[in-house]
TORSE-132283 format. One record per atom (N, C-alpha, C): z, x, y; residue in three letters. Coordinates in Angstrom, 2 decimals, m for minus. Each point is the difference from the previous one (the first is absolute). Layout:
TORSE-132283
((Z, X, Y), 'Ala')
...
This chain:
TORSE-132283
((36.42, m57.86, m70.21), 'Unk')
((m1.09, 0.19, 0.94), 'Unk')
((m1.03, m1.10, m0.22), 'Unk')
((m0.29, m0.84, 1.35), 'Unk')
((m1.09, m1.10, m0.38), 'Unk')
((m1.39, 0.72, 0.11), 'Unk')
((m0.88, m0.65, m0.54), 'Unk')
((m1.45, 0.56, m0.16), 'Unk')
((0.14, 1.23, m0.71), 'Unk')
((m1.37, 0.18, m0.24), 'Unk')
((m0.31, 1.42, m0.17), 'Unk')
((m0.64, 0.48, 0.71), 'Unk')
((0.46, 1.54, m0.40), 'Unk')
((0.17, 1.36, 1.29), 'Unk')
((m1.74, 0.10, 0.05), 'Unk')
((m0.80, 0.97, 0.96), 'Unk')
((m1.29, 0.08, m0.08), 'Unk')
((m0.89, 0.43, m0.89), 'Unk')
((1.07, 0.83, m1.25), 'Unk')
((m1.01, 0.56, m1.21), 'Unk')
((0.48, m0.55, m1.32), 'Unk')
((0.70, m1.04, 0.53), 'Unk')
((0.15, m1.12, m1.51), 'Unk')
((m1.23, m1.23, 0.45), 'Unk')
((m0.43, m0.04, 1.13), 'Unk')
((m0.81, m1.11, 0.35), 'Unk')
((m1.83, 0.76, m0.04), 'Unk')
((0.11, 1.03, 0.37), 'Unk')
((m0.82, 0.15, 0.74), 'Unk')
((m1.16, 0.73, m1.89), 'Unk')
((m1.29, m0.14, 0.41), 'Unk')
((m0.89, 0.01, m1.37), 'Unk')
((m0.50, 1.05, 0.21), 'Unk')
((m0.30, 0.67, m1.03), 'Unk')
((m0.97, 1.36, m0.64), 'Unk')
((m1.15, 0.05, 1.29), 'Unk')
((m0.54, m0.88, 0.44), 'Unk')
((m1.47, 0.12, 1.08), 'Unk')
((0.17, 0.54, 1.22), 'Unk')
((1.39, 0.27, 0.25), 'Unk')
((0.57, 0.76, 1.21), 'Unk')
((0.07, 1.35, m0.56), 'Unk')
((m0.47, 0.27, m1.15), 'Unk')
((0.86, 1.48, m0.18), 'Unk')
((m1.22, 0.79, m0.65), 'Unk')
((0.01, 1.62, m0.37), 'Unk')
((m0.86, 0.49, m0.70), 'Unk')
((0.71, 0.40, m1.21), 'Unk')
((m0.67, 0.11, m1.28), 'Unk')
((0.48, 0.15, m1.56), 'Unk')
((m0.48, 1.40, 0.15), 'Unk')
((0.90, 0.77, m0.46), 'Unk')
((0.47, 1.63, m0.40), 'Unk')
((m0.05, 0.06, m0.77), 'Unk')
((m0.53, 1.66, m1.00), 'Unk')
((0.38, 0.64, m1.11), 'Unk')
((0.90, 1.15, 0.71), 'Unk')
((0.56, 0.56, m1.00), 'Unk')
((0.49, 1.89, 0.44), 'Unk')
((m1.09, 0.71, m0.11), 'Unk')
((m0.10, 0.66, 0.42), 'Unk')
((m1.18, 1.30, m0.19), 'Unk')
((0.92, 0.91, m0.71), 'Unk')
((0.56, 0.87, 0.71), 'Unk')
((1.09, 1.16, m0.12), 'Unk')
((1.11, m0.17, 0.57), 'Unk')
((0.80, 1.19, m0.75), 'Unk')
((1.26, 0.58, 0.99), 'Unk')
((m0.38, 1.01, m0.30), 'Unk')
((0.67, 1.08, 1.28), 'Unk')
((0.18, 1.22, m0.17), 'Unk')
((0.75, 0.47, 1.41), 'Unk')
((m0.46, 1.14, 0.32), 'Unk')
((0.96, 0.53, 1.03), 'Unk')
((m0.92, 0.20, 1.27), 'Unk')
((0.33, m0.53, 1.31), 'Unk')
((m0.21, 0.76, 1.13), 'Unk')
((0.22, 1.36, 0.57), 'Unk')
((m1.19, 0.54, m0.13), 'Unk')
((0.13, 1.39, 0.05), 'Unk')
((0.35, 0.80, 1.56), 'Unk')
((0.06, m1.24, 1.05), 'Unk')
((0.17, 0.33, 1.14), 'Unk')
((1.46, m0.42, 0.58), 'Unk')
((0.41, m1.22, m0.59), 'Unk')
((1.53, m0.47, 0.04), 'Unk')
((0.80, 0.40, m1.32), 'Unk')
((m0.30, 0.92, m1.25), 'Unk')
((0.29, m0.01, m0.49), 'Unk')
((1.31, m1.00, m1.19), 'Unk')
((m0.93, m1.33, 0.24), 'Unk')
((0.72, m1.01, m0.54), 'Unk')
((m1.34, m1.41, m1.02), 'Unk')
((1.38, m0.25, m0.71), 'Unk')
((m0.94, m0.92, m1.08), 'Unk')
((m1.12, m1.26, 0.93), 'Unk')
((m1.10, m0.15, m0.83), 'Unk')
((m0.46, m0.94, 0.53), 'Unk')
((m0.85, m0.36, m1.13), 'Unk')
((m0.07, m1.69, 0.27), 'Unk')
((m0.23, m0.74, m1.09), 'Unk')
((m1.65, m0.41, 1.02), 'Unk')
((m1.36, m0.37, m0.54), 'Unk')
((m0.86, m0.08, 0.39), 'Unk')
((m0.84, m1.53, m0.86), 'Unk')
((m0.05, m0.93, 0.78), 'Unk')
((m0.19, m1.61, m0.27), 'Unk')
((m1.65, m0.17, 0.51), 'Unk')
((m0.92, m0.26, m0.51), 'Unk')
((m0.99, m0.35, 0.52), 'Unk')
((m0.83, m1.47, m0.65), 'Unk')
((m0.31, m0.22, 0.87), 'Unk')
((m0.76, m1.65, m0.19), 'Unk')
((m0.73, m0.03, m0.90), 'Unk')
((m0.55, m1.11, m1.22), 'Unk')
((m0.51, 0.01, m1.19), 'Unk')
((m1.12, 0.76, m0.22), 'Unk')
((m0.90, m0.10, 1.49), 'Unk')
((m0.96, 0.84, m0.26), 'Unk')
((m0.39, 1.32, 0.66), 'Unk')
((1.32, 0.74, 0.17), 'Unk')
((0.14, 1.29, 0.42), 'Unk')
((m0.68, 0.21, 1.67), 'Unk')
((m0.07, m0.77, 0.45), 'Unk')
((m0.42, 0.19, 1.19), 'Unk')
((0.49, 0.06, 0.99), 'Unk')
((1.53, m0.26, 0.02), 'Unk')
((1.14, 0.33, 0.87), 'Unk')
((1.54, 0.25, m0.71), 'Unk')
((0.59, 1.10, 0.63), 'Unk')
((0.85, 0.37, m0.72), 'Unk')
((1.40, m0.02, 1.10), 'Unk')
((1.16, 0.11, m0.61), 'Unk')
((0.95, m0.22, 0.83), 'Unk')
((1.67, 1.12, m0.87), 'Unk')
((m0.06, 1.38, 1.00), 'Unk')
((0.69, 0.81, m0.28), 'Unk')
((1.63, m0.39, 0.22), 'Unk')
((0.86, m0.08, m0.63), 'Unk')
((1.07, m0.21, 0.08), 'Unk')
((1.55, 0.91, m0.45), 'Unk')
((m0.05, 0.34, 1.01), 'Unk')
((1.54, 1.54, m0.50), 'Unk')
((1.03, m1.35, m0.55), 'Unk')
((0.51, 0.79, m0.96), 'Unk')
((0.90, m0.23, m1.17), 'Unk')
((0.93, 1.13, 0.18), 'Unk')
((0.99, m0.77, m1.03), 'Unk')
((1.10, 1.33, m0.49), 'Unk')
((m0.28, 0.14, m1.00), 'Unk')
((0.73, 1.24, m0.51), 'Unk')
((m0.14, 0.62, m1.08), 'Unk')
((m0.02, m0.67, m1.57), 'Unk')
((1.23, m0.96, 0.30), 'Unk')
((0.19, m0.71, m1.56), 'Unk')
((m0.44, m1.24, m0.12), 'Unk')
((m0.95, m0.33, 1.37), 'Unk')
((m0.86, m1.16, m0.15), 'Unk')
((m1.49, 0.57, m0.48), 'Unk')
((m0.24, 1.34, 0.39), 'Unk')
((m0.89, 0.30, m0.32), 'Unk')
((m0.21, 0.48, m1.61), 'Unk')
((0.97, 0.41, m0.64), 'Unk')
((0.28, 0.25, m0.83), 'Unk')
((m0.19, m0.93, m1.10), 'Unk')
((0.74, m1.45, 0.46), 'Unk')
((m0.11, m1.09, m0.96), 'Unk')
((m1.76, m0.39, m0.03), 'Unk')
((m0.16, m0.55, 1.52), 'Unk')
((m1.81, 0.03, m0.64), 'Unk')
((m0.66, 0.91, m0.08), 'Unk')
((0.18, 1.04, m0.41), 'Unk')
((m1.14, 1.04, m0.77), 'Unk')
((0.36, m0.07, m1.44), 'Unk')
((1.27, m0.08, m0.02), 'Unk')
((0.39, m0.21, m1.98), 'Unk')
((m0.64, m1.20, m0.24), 'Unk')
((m0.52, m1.12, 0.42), 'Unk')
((m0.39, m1.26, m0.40), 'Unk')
((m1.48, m0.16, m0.05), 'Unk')
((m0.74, 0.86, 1.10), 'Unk')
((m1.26, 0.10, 0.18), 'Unk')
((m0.26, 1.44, m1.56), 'Unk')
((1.00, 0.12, 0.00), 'Unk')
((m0.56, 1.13, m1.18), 'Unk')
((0.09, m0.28, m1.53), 'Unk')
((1.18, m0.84, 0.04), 'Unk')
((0.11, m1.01, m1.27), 'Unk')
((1.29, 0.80, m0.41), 'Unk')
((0.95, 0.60, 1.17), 'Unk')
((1.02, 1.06, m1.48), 'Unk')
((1.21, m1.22, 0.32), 'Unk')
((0.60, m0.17, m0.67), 'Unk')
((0.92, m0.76, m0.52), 'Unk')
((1.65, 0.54, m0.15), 'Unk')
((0.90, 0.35, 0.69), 'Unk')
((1.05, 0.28, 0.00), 'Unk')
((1.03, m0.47, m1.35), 'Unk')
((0.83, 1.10, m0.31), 'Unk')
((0.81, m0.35, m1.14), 'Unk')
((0.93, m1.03, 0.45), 'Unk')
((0.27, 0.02, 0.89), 'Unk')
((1.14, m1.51, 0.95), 'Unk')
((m0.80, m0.37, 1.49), 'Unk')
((0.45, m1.31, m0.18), 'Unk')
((m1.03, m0.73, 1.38), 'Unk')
((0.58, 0.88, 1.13), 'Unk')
((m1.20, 0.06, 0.74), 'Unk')
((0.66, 0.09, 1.54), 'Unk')
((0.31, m0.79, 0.47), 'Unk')
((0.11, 0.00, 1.82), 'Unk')
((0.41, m1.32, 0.54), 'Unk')
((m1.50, m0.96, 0.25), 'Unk')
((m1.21, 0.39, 0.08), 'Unk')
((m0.82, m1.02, m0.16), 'Unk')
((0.09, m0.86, m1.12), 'Unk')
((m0.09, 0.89, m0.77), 'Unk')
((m0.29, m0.35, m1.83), 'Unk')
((1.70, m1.58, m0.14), 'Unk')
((0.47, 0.80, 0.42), 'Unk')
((1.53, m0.81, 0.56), 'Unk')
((m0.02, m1.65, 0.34), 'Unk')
((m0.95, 0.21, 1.33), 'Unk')
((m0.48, m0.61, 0.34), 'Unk')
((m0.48, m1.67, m0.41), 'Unk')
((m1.28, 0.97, m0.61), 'Unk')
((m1.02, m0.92, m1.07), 'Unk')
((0.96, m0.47, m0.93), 'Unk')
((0.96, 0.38, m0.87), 'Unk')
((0.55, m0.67, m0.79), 'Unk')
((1.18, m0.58, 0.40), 'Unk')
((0.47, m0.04, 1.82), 'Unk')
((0.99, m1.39, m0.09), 'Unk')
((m0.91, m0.73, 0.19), 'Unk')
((m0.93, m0.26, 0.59), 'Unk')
((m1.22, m0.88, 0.51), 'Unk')
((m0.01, m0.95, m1.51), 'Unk')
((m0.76, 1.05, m0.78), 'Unk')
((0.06, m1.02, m1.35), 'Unk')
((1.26, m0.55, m0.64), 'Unk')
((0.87, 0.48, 0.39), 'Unk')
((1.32, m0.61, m0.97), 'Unk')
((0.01, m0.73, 1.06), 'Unk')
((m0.62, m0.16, 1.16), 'Unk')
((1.13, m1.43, 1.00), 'Unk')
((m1.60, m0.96, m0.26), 'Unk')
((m0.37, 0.29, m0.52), 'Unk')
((m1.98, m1.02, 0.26), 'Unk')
((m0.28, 0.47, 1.19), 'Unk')
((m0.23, 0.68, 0.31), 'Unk')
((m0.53, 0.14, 1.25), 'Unk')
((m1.34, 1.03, 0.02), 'Unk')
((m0.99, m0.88, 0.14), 'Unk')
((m1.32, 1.46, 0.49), 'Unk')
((m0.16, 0.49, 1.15), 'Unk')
((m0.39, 0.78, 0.29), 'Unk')
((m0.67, 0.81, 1.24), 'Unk')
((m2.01, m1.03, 0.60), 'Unk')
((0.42, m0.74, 0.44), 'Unk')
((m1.27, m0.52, 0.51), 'Unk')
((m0.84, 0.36, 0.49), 'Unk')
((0.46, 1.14, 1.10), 'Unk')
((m1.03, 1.28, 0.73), 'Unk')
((1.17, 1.19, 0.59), 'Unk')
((m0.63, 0.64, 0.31), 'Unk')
((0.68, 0.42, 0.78), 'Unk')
((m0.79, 0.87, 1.50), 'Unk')
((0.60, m0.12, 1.41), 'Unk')
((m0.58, 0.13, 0.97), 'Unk')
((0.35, 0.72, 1.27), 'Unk')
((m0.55, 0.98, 0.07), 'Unk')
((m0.32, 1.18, 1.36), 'Unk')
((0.05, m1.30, 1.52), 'Unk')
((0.82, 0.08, 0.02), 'Unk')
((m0.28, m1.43, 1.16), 'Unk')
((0.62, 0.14, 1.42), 'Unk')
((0.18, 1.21, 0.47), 'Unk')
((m0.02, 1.09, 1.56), 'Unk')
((0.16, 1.47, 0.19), 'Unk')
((m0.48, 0.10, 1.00), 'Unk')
((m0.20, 1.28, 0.61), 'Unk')
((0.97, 0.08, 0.98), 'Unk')
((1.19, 0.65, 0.65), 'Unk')
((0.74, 0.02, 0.67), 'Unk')
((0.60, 1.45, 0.19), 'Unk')
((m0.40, m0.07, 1.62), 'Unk')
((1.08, 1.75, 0.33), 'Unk')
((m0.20, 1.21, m1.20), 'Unk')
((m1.33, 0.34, m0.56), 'Unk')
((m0.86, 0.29, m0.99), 'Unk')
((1.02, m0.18, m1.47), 'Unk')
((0.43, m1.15, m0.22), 'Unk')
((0.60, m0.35, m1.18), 'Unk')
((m0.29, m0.93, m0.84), 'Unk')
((m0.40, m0.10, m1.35), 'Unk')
((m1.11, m1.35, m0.52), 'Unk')
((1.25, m0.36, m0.17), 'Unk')
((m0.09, m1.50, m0.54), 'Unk')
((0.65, m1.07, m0.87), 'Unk')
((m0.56, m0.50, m0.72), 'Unk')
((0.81, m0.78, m0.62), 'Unk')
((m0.12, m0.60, m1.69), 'Unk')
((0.29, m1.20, 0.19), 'Unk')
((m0.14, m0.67, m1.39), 'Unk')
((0.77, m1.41, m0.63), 'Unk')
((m0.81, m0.17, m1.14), 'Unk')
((1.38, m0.40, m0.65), 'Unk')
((m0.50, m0.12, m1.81), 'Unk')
((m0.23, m1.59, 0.21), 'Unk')
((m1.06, m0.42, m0.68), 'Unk')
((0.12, m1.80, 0.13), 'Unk')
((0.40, m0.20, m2.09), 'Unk')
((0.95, m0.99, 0.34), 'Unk')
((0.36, m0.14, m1.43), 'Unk')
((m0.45, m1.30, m0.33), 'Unk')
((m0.24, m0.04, m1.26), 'Unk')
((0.04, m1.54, m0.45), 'Unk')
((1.48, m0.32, m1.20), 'Unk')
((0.69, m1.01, 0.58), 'Unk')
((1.08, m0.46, m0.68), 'Unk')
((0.04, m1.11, m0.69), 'Unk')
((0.91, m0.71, m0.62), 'Unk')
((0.15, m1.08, m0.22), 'Unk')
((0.18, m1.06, 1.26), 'Unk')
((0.53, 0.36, 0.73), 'Unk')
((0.25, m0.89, 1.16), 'Unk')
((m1.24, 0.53, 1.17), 'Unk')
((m0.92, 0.95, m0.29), 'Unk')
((m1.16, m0.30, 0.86), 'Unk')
((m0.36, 1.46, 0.51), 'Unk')
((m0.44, 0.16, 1.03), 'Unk')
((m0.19, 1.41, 0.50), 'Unk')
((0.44, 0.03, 0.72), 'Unk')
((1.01, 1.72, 0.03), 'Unk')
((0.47, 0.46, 0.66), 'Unk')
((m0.28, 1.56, 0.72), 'Unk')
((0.25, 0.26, 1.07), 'Unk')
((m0.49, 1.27, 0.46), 'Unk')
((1.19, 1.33, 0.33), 'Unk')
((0.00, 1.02, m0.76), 'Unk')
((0.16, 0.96, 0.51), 'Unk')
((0.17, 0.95, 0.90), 'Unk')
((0.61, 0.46, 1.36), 'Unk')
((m0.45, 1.49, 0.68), 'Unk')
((0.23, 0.99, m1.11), 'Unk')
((m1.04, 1.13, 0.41), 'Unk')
((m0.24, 0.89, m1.11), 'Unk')
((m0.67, 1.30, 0.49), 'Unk')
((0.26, 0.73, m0.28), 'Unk')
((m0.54, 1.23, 0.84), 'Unk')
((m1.86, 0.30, m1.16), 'Unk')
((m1.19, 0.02, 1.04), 'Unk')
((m0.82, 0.15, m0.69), 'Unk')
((0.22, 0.88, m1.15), 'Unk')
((0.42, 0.93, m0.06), 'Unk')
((0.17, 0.94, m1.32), 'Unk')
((0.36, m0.68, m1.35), 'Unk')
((1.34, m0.74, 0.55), 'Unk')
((0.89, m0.39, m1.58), 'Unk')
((m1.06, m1.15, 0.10), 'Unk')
((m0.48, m1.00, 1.10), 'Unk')
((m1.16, m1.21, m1.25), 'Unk')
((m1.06, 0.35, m0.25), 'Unk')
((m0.63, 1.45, 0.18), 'Unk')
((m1.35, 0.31, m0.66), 'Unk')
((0.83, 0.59, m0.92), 'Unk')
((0.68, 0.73, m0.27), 'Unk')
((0.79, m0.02, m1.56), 'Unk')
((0.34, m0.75, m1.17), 'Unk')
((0.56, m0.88, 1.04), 'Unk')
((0.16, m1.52, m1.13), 'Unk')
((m1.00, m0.50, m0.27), 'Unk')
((m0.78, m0.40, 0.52), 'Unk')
((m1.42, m0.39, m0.05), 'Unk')
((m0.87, 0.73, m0.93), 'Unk')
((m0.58, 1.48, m0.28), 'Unk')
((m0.29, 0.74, m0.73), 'Unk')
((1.53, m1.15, m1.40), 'Unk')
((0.94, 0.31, m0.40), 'Unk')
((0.22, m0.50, m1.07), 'Unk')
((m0.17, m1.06, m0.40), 'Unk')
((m0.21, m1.20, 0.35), 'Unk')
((m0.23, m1.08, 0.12), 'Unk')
((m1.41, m0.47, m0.03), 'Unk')
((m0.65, 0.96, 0.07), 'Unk')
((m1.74, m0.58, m0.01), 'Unk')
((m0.29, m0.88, 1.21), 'Unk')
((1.09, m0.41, 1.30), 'Unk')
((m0.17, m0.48, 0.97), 'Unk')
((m1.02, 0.42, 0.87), 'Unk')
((m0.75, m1.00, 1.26), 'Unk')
((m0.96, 0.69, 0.41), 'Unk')
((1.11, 0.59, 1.59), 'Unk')
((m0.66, 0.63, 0.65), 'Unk')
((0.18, 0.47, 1.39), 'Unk')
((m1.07, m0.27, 0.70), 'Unk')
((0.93, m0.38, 1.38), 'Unk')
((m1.23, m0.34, 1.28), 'Unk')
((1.02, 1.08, 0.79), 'Unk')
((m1.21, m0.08, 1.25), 'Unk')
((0.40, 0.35, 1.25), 'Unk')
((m0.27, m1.21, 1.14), 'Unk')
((0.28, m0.70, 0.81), 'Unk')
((0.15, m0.58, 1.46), 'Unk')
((m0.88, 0.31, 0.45), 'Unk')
((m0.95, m0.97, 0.39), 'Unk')
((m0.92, 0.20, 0.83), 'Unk')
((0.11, 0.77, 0.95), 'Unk')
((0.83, m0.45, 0.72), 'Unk')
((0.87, 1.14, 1.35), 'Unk')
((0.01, 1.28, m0.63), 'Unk')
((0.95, 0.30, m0.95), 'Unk')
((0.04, 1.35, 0.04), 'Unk')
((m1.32, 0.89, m0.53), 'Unk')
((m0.91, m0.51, m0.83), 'Unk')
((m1.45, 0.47, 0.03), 'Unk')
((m0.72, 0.44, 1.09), 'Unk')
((m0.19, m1.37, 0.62), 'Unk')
((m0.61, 0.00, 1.44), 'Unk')
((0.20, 1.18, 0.72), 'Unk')
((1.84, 0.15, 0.21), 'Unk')
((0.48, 0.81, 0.88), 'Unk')
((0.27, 1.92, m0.71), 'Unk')
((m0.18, 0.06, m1.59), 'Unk')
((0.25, 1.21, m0.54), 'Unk')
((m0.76, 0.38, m0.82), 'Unk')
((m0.31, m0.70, m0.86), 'Unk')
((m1.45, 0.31, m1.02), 'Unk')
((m1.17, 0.81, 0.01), 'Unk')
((m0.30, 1.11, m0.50), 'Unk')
((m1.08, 0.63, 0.82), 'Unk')
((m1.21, 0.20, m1.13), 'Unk')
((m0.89, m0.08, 0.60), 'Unk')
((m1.39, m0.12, m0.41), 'Unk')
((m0.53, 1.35, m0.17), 'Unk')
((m0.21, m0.41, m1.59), 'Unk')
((m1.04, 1.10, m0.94), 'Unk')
((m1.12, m0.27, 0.18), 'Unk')
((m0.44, 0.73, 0.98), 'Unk')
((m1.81, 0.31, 0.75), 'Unk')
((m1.01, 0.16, m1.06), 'Unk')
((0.71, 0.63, m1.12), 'Unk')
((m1.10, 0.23, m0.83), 'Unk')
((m0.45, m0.73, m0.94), 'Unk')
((1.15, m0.99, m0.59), 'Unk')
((m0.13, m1.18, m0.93), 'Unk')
((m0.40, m1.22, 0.91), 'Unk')
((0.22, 0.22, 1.00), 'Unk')
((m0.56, m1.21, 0.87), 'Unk')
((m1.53, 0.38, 0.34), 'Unk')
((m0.40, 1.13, m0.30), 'Unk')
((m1.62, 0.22, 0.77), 'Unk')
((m0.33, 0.70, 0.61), 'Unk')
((1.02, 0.21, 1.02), 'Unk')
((0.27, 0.33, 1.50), 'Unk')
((m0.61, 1.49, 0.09), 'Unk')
((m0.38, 0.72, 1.08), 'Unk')
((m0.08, 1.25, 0.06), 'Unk')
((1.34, m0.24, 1.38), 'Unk')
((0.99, 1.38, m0.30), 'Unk')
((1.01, 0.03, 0.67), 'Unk')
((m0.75, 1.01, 1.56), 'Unk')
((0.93, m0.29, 0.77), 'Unk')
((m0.07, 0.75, 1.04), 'Unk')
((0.26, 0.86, 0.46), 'Unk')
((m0.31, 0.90, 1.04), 'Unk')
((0.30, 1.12, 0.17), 'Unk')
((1.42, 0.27, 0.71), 'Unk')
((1.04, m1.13, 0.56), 'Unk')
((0.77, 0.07, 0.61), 'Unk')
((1.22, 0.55, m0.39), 'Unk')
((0.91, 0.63, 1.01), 'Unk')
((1.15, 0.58, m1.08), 'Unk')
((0.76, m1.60, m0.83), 'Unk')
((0.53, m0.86, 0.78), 'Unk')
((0.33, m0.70, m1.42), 'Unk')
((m0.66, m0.56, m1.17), 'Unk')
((m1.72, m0.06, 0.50), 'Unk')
((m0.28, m0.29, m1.91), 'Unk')
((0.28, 1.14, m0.51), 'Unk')
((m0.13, 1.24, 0.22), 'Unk')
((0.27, 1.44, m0.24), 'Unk')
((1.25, m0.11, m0.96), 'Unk')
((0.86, m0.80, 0.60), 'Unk')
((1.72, 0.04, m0.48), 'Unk')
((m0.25, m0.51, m0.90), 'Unk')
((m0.43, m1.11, m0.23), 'Unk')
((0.01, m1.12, m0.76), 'Unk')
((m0.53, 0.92, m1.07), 'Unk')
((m1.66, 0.00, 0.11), 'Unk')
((0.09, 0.99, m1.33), 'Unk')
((0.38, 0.74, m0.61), 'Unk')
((0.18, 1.35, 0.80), 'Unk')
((0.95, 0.60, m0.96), 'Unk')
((1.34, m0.27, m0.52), 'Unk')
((0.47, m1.23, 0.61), 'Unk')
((1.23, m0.74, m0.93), 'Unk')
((m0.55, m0.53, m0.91), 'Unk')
((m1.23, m0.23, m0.30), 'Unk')
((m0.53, m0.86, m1.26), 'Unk')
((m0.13, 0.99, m0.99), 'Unk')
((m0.84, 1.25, 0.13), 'Unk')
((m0.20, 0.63, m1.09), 'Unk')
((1.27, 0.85, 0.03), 'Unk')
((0.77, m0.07, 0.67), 'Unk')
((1.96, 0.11, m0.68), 'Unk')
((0.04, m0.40, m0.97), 'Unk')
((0.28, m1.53, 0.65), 'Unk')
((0.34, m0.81, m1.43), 'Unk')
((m1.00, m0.30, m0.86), 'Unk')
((m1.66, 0.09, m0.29), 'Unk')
((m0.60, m0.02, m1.28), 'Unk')
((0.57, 1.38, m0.64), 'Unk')
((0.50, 1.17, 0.89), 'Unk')
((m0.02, 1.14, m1.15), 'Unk')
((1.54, m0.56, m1.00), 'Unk')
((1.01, m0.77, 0.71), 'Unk')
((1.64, 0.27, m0.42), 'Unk')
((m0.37, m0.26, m1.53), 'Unk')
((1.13, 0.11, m0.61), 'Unk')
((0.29, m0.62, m1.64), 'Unk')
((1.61, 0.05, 0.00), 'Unk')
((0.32, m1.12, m0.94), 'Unk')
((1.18, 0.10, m0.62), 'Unk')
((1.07, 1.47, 0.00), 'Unk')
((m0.81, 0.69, m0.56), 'Unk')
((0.60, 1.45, m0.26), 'Unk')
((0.24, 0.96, 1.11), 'Unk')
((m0.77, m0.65, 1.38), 'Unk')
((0.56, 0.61, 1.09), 'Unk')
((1.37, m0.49, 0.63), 'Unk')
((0.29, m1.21, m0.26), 'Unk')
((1.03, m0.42, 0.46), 'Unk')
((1.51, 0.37, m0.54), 'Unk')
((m0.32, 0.42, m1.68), 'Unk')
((0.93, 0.41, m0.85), 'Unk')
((0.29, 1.02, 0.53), 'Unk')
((m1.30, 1.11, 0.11), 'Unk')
((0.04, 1.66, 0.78), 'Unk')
((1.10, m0.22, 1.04), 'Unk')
((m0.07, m0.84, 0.69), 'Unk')
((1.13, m0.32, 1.34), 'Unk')
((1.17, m0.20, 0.02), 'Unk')
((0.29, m0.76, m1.22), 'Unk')
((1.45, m0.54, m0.20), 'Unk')
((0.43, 1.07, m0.40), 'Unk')
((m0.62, 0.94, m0.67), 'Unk')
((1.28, 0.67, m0.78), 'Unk')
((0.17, 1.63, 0.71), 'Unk')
């Protein structure tokens, strides 16, 4: 393939830098969801997961350590046995309500990119100490704004309505609700 593709070229100033907040469970779809918000908590970006993606980053955000790797853990260590780091990794569309991914690697022969389902590279990423962005685009277009860390007094309308009470959802979740679920 000549050139490089748009997220081996394209720089960090197009994109926004993520932490995880949480995972836990949607109590209305009754399904995992992993919860990413911008460094300074002022927009957050809900994302349904499966089960054993959710699983892997809550064991990592919690520090427990498996007696045999999983497949992230897997992962991370062909990466290192081939030289290869994880450079970022990136939330980089919104489609037919489905995110996407791409792991960006750094190799010996240069950087290379990944498709990757957001779940498994905020996984890998959590092991790796890698950072995460999201796409300007998909911010722009999904990201939703915490009224209250931003300042804001919210509105009376039914969707800020929604919005909030999806927020103090997810400030109440923890780890241990998601476990409650699996089993």
């Amino acid at each position: 393939m000549d050139g490089l593709s748009p997220w081996e070229s394209r720089e960090v100033e197009d994109m926004v830098r993520v932490k995880v907040k949480l995972v836990g469970i949607d109590q209305v779809a009754m399904c995992p969801v992993v919860v990413v918000t911008d460094m300074d908590e002022r927009h957050f970006l809900p994302i349904m997961i499966g089960p054993a993606e959710a699983n892997a980053i809550a064991m990592e955000l919690e520090g427990i350590k498996p007696p045999r790797p999983l497949t992230h853990d897997l992962m991370r260590d062909l990466l290192s046995k081939l030289d290869a780091q994880v450079d970022r990794v990136v939330i980089s569309d919104l489609r037919d309500e489905t995110y996407y991914g791409c792991i960006v690697l750094k190799t010996v022969t240069g950087k290379v990119e990944v498709d990757a389902r957001p779940s498994d590279a905020i996984a890998l990423a959590l092991r790796t100490q890698s950072p995460i962005f999201v796409s300007d685009t998909v911010a722009n277009q999904a990201m939703i704004a915490d009224r209250e860390a931003a300042g804001e007094k919210a509105s009376a309308d039914s969707h800020d309505q929604e919005v909030e009470e999806f927020r103090r959802f997810l400030a109440d979740l923890t780890p241990d609700d998601f476990r409650r679920n699996l089993q």
